[in-house]
C-alpha positions as a Markdown table, in Angstrom:
| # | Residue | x | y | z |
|---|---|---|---|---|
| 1 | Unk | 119.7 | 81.8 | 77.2 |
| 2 | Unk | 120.7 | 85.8 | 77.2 |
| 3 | Unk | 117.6 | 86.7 | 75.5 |
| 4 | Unk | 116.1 | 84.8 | 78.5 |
| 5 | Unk | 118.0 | 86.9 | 81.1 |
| 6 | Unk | 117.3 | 89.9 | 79.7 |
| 7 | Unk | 114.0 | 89.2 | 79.3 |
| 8 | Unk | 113.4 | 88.6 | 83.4 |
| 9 | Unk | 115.5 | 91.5 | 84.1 |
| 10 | Unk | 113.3 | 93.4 | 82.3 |
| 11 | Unk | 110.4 | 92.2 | 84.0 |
| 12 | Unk | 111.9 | 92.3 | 87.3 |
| 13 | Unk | 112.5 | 96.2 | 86.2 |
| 14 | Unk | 108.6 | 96.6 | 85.1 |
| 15 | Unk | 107.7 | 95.1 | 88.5 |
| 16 | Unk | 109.6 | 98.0 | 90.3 |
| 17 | Unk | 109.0 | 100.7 | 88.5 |
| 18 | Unk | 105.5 | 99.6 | 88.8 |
| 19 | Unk | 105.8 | 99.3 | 92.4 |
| 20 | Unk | 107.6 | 102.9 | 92.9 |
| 21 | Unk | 105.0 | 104.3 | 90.3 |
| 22 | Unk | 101.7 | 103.2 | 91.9 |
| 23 | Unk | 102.6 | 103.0 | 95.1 |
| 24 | Unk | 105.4 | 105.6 | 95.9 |
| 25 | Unk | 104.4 | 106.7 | 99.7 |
| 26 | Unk | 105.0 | 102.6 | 100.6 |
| 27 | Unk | 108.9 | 102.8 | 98.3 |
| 28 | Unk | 109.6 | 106.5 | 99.9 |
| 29 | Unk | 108.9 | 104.8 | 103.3 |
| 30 | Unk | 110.2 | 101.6 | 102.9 |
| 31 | Unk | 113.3 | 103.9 | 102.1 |
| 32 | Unk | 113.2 | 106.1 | 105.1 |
| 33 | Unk | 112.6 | 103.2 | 107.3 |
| 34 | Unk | 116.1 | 102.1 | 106.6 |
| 35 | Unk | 117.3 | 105.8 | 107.6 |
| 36 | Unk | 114.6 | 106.6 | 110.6 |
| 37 | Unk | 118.0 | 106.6 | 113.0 |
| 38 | Unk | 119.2 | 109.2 | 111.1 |
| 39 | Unk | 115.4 | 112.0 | 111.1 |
| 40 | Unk | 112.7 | 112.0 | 113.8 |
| 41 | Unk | 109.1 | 111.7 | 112.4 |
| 42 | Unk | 110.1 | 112.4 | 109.2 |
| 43 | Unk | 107.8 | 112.1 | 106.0 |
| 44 | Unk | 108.4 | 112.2 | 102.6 |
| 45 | Unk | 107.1 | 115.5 | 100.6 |
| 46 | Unk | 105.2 | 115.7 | 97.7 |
| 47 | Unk | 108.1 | 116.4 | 95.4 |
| 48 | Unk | 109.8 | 113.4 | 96.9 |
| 49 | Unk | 106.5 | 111.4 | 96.0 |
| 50 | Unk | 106.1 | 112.5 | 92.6 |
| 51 | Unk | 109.8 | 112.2 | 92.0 |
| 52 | Unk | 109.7 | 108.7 | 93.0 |
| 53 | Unk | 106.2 | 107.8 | 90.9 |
| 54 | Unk | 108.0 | 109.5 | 87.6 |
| 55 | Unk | 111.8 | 107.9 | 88.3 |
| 56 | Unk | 108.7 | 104.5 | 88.7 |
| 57 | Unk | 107.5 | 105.0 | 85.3 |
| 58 | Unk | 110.8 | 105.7 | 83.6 |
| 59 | Unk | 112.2 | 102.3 | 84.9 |
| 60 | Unk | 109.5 | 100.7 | 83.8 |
| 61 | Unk | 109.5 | 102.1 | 80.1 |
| 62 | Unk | 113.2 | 100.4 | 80.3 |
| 63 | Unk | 111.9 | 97.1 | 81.1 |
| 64 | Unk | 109.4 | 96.8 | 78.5 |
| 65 | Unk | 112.5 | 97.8 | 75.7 |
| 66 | Unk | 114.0 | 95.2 | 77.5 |
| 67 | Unk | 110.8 | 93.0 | 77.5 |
| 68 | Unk | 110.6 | 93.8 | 73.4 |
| 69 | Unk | 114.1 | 93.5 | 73.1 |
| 70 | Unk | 114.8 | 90.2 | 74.7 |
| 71 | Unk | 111.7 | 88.8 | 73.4 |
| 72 | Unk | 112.9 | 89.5 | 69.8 |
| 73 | Unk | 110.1 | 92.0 | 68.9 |
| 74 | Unk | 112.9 | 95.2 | 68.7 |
| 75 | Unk | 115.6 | 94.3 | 66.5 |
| 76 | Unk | 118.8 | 96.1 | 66.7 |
C-alpha cells in the first residue's frame, strides 16, 4: 500500500511539473490571479517564466524517481 502512495504522489508531481514546464505563462498567472489585489496590470517577466518552466522540470525529474522508486524499478 506505501509503494502505491508513493507511486501517485509521484505522478501527481510529474503532472505539475509538467503543467508549470509546458505551460508556465497559464501557472505564473494562475499565480498572480490570486495576488491581482495586491499589482495593477501586472505580467510575469521572462525570468519569472523560465524560472517557473525549469523549477517544472525539476519537479517532475522527482516524480519519476518517485515513479521508479515506488514502482520497485530503483532499489535503495
Amino acid at each position: 500500500m506505501d509503494h502505491f502512495r508513493v507511486v501517485l504522489f509521484g505522478i501527481l508531481l510529474i503532472v505539475i511539473g509538467g503543467l508549470n514546464a509546458v505551460f508556465p505563462a497559464l501557472t505564473a498567472e494562475f499565480r498572480s490571479f490570486w495576488q491581482s489585489w495586491q499589482y495593477k496590470d501586472s505580467a510575469p517577466t521572462d525570468t519569472a517564466l523560465l524560472v517557473t518552466r525549469i523549477g517544472g522540470i525539476l519537479v517532475s525529474l522527482v516524480g519519476i524517481a518517485l515513479v521508479l522508486y515506488g514502482g520497485g524499478v530503483i532499489r535503495v
